[in-house]
C-alpha positions as CSV (number, residue, x, y, z in Angstrom):
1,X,-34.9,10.1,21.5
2,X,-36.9,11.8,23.9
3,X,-35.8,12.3,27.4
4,X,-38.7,10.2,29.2
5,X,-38.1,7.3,26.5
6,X,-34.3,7.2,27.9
7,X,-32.8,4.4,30.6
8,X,-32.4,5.8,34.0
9,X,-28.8,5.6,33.6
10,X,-28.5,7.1,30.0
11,X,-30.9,9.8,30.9
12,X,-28.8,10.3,34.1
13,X,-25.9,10.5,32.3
14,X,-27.4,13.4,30.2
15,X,-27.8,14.9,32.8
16,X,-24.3,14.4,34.0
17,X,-23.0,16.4,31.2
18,X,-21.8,19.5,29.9
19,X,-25.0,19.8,28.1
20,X,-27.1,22.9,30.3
21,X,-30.4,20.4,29.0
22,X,-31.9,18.8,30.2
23,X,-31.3,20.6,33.7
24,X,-33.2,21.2,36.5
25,X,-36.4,21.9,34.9
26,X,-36.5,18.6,33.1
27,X,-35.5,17.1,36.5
28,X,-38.2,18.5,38.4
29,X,-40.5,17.6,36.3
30,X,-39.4,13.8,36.2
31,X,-38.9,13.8,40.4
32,X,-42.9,15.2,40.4
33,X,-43.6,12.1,38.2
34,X,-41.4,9.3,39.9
35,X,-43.8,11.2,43.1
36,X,-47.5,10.8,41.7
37,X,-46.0,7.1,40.9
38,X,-44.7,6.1,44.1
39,X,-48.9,7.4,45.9
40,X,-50.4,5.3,42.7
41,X,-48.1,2.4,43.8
42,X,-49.3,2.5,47.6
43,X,-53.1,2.8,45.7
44,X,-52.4,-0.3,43.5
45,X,-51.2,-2.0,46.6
46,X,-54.2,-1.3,48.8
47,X,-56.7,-2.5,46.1
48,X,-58.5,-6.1,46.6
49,X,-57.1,-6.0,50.4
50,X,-59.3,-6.8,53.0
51,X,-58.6,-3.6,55.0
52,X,-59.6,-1.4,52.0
53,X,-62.9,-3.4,51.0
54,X,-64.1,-3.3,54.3
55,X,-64.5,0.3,53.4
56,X,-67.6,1.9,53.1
57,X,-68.4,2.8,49.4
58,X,-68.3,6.2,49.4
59,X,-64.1,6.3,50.7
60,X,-63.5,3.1,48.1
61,X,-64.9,5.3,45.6
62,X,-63.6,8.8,46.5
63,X,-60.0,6.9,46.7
64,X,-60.6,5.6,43.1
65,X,-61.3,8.9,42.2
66,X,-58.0,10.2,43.6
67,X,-56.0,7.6,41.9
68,X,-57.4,8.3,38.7
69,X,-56.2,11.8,38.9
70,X,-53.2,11.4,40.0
71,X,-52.6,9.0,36.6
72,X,-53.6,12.3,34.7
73,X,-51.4,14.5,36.2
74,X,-48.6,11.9,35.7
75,X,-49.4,11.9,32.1
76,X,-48.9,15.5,31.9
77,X,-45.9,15.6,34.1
78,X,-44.2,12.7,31.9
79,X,-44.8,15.3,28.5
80,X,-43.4,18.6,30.5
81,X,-40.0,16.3,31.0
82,X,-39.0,17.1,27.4
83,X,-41.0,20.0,27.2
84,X,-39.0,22.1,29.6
85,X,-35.9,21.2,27.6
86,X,-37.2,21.7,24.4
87,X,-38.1,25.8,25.9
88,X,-34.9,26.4,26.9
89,X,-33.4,25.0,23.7
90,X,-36.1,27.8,22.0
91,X,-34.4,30.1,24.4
92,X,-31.0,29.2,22.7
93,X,-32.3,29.4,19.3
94,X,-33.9,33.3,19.6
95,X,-30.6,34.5,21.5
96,X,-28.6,33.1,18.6
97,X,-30.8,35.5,16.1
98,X,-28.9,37.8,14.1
99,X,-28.9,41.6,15.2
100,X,-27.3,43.7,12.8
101,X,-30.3,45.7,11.8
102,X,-32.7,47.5,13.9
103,X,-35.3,44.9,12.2
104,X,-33.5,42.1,13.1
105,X,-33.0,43.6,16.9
106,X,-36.7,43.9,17.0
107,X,-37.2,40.9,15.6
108,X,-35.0,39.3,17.7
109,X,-36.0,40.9,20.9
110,X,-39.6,39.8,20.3
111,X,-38.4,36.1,20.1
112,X,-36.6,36.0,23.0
113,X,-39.4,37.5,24.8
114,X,-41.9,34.9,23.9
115,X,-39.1,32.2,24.3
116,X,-38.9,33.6,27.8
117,X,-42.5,33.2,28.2
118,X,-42.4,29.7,27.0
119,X,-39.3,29.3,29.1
120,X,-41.8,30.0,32.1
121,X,-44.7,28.8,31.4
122,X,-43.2,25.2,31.4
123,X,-41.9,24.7,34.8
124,X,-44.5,26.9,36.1
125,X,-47.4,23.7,35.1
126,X,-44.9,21.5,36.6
127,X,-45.1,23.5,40.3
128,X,-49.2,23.7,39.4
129,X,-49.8,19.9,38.4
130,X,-47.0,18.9,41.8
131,X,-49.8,21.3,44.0
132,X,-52.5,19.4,42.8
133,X,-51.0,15.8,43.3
134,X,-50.2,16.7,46.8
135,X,-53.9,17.8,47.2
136,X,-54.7,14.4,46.7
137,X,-52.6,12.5,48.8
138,X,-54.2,12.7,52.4
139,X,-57.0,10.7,51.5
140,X,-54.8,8.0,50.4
141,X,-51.9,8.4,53.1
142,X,-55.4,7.8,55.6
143,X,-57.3,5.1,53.5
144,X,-54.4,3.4,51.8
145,X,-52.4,0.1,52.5
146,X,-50.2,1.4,55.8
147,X,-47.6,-1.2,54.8
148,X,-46.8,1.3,51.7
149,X,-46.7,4.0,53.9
150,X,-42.9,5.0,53.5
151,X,-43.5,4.6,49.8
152,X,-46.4,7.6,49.5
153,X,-44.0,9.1,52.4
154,X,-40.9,9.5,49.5
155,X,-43.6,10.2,46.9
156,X,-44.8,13.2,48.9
157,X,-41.1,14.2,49.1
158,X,-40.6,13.9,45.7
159,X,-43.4,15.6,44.1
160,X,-42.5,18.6,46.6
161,X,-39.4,18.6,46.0
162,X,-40.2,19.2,42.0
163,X,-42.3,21.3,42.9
164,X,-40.5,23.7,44.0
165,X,-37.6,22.6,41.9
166,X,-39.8,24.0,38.7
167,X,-40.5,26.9,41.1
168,X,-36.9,28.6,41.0
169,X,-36.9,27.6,37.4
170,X,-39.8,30.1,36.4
171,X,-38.4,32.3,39.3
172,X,-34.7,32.5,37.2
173,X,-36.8,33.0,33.6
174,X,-38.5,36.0,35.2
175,X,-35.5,37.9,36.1
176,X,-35.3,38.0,32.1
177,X,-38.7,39.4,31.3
178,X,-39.8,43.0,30.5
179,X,-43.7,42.1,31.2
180,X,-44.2,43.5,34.8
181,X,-48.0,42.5,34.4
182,X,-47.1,38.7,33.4
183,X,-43.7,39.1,35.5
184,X,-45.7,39.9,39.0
185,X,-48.5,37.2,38.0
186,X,-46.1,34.6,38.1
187,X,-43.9,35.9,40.5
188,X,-47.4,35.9,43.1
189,X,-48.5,32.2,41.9
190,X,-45.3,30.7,42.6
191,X,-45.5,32.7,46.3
192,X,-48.9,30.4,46.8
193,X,-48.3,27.4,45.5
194,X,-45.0,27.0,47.3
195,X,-46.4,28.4,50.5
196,X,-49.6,25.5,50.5
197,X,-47.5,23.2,48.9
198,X,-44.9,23.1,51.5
199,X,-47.7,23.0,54.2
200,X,-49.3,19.9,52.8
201,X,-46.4,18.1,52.8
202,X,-44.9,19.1,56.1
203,X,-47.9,17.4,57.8
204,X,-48.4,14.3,55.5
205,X,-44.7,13.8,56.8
206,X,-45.6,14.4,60.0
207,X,-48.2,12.4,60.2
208,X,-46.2,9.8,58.6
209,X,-43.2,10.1,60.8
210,X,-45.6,9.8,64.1
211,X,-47.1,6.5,62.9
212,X,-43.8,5.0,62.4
213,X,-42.3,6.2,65.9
């Protein structure tokens, strides 16, 4: 059974295991997810209100555009849930390679390099599709129903918190990869995303914690 397919409590459980997968990767993906979720829900709730259709067209419509992203990167963020498991499980599988003969150490060596990749590659889409939710978010936190407020407030929370969650994932893969040139790539990209990330949600909170005082 697939991991995003599970009860909350059975997958849960799974994670509460002595299984190393699905770990924090998985996790971060699904907390991004459960985010993006939470901003749709505040967007589902502001439709057909009077406050929102006394909008002017253009913010109704940009606001429809917004939500409708934000279903697409949920989509994606629901398939990297057992994607990041099923990369370190490739992980598992090249390390268990035999390497008795220097064919099979090259062999083997080149496996766990690309499983590395893969390993990294994963949680680093994660951190990327998490960016691009938050970019989206203002609009909504501004235009949406203010009674959902708090619920776009944990969403924001969420999605950053996976974010960056999938951000020491690729930053633990990379301590096991030869390639400086896709090492330092990475490395770099994960410096920006969790530096604008991290802005964006400081100040939706912000603003969010200065309309409820």
């Amino acid at each position: 059974m697939k991991l995003i397919d599970m009860t909350v409590t059975n997958f849960a459980s799974e994670v509460d295991s002595n299984s190393p997968a699905p770990g924090g990767g998985s996790v971060s993906a699904l907390a991004s997810d459960i985010g993006v979720g939470l901003a749709r829900m505040m967007a589902h709730l502001s439709f057909g209100k009077k406050k929102f259709e006394a909008l002017d067209d253009k913010t109704k419509e940009e606001f429809k555009v917004r939500f409708d992203k934000l279903g697409e990167i949920r989509t994606e963020l629901s398939t990297l849930v057992d994607k990041d498991t099923e990369s370190f499980n490739e992980f598992m599988k090249a390390l268990k390679l035999p390497k008795e003969t220097d064919e099979e150490k090259v062999a083997r060596a080149k496996a766990m390099e690309e499983a590395t990749i893969f390993s990294i590659e994963v949680p680093y889409k994660t951190a990327k599709l998490s960016l691009e939710a938050l970019k989206l978010l203002d609009f909504l936190v501004a235009n949406g129903n203010q009674n959902a407020i708090t619920d776009i407030g944990v969403g924001t929370l969420m999605i950053a918190t996976g974010m960056e969650g999938a951000i020491l994932n690729v930053k633990v893969n990379l301590m096991g990869l030869e390639n400086k040139e896709i090492h330092d790539k990475y490395s770099k990209g994960c410096k920006d995303i969790l530096c604008e990330g991290q802005k964006i949600k400081d100040d939706i909170i912000a603003k969010i914690h200065k309309q409820l005082d």
